[in-house]
C-alpha positions in Angstrom: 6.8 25.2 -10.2 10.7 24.7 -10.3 12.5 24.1 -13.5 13.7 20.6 -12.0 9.7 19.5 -11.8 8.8 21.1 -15.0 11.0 19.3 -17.4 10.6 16.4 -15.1 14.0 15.8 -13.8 14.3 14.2 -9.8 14.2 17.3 -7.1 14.4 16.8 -3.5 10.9 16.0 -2.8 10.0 12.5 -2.2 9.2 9.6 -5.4 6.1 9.4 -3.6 4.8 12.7 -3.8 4.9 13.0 -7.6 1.9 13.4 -9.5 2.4 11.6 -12.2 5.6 8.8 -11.9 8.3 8.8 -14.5 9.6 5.0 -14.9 13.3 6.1 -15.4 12.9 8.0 -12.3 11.1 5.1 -9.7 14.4 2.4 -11.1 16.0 3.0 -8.2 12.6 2.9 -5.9 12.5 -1.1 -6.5 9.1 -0.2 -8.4 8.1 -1.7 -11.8 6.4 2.0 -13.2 5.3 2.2 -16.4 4.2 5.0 -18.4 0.0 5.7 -17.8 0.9 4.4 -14.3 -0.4 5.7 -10.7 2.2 6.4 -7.7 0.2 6.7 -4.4 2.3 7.3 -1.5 1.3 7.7 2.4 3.1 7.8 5.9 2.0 7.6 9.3 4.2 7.9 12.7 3.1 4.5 14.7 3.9 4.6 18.6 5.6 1.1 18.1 9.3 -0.3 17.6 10.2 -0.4 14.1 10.6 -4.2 14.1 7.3 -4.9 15.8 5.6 -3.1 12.9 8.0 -4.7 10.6 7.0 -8.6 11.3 3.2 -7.6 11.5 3.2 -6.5 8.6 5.5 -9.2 7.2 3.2 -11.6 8.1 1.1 -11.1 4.5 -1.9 -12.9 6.5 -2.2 -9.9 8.6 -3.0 -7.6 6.0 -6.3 -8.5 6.1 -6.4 -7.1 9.1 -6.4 -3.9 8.5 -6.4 -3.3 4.7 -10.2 -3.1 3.9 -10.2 -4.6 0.6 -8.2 -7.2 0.9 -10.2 -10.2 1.3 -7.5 -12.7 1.9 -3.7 -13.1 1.2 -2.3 -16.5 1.1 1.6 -17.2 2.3 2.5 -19.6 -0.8 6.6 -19.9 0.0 9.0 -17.1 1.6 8.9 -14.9 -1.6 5.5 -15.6 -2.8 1.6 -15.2 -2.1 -1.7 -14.9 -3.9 -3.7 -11.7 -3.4 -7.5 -11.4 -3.5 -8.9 -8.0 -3.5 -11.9 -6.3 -3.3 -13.0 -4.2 -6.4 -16.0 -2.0 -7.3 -19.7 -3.2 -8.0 -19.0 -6.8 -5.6 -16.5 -7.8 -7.7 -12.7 -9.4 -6.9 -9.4 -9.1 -8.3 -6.5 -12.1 -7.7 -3.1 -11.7 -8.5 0.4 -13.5 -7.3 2.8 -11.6 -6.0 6.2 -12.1 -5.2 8.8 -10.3 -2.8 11.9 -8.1 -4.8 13.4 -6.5 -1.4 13.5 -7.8 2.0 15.3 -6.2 4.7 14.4 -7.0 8.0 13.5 -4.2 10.5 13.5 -1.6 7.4 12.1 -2.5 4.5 9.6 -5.1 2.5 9.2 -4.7 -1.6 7.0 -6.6 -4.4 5.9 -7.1 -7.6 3.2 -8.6 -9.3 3.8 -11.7 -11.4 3.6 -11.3 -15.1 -0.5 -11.7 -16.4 -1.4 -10.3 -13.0 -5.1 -8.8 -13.6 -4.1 -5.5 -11.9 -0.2 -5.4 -12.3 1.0 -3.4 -9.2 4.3 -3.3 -7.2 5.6 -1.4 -4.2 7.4 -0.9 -1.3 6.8 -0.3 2.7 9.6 1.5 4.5 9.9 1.1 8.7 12.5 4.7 9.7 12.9 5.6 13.3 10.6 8.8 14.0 13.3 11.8 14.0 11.6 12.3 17.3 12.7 9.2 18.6 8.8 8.9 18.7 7.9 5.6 17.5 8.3 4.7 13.7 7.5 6.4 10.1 5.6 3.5 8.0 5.7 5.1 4.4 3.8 2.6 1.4 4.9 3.5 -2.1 3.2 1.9 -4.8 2.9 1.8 -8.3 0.1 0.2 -10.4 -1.6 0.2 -13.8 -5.2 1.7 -13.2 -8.0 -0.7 -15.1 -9.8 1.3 -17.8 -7.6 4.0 -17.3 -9.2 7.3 -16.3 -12.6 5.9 -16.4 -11.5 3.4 -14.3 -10.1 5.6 -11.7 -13.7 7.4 -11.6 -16.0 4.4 -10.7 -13.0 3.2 -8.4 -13.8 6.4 -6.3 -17.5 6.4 -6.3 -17.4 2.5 -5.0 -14.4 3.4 -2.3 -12.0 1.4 -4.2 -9.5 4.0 -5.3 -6.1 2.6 -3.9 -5.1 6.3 -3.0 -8.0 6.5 -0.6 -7.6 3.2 0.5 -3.8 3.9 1.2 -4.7 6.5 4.1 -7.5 4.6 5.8 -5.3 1.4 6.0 -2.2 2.8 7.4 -4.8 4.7 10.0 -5.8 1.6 10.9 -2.6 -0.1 11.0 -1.7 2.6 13.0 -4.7 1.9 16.0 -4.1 -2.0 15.9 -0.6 -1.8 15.9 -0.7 1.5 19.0 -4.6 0.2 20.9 -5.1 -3.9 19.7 -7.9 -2.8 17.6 -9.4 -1.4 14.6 -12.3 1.3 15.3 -15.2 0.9 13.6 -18.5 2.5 13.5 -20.4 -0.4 12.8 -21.6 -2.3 16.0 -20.7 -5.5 17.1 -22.2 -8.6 16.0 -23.0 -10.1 19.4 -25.2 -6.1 20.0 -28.9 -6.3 21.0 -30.6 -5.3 18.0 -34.2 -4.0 17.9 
């Protein structure tokens, strides 16, 4: 481990990539990190223009779509929206959100409004592909984990754990946004059954 990481100073590798976030560090990240708090951070390379993916996902209604534990995302104004999410043991969570950064074509970034039941916030980035291939979709986020540790434990043996969760959505934005369509492995409702 370098110096730099040990004593927990920024190095060159990405906010995202940090095991544990430091909130002085994240204040330029647009995220609202406290102490005890989990980063996750993905990217995926999607065969699609940058502003394509950009409105999609803009859209909060789309999320839905193809983030599996979202069960519904209501547009309230331009900045703000109520988020229903699926949690372990059949249970929800709701929370308002509103938007802090919105730069068309690059990035989107939020927060969740104060007495939010699982305070969160984070960012989406949209970079042209160095390959000129398409476009890098990185999510950031940042978010207090309920009952801690524990918490994070049951989370993973129901699926829920957002860093899990993070992966298989942008996978699946990434065949909607690339084929129309989400694979699935279940089969279709209108299927013959036996």
């Amino acid at each position: 481990m370098n110096e730099s990481a040990a004593n927990g100073t920024p190095s060159d590798a990405p906010m995202s990539a940090a095991k544990k976030p430091h909130p002085e560090l994240l204040e330029g990240e647009m995220l609202d990190a406290r102490k005890g708090d989990v980063l996750v951070g993905r990217s995926v390379t999607i065969n699609r223009p940058r502003r394509e993916l950009y409105e999609f996902w803009r859209n909060f209604a789309n999320l839905p779509r193809f983030m599996h534990n979202i069960r519904r995302v209501v547009v309230e104004d331009d900045t703000r929206s109520h988020w229903t999410v699926a949690a372990p043991a059949g249970k929800t969570v709701e929370w308002d959100s509103r938007l802090t950064m919105d730069e068309p074509g690059h990035l989107i970034a939020w927060s969740s409004e104060e007495g939010a039941s699982l305070r969160n916030s984070g960012r989406v980035e949209f970079r042209d592909s160095p390959e000129g291939r398409g476009t890098v979709v990185t999510v950031t986020l940042v978010y207090d984990a309920p009952g801690g540790a524990l918490g994070q434990a049951i989370a993973k043996l129901f699926h829920r754990e957002p860093k899990i969760q993070a992966r298989q959505d942008l996978r699946r934005f990434k065949q909607l946004m690339e084929t129309g369509e989400v694979s699935t492995a279940a089969p279709p409702d209108a299927a013959p059954r036996a």
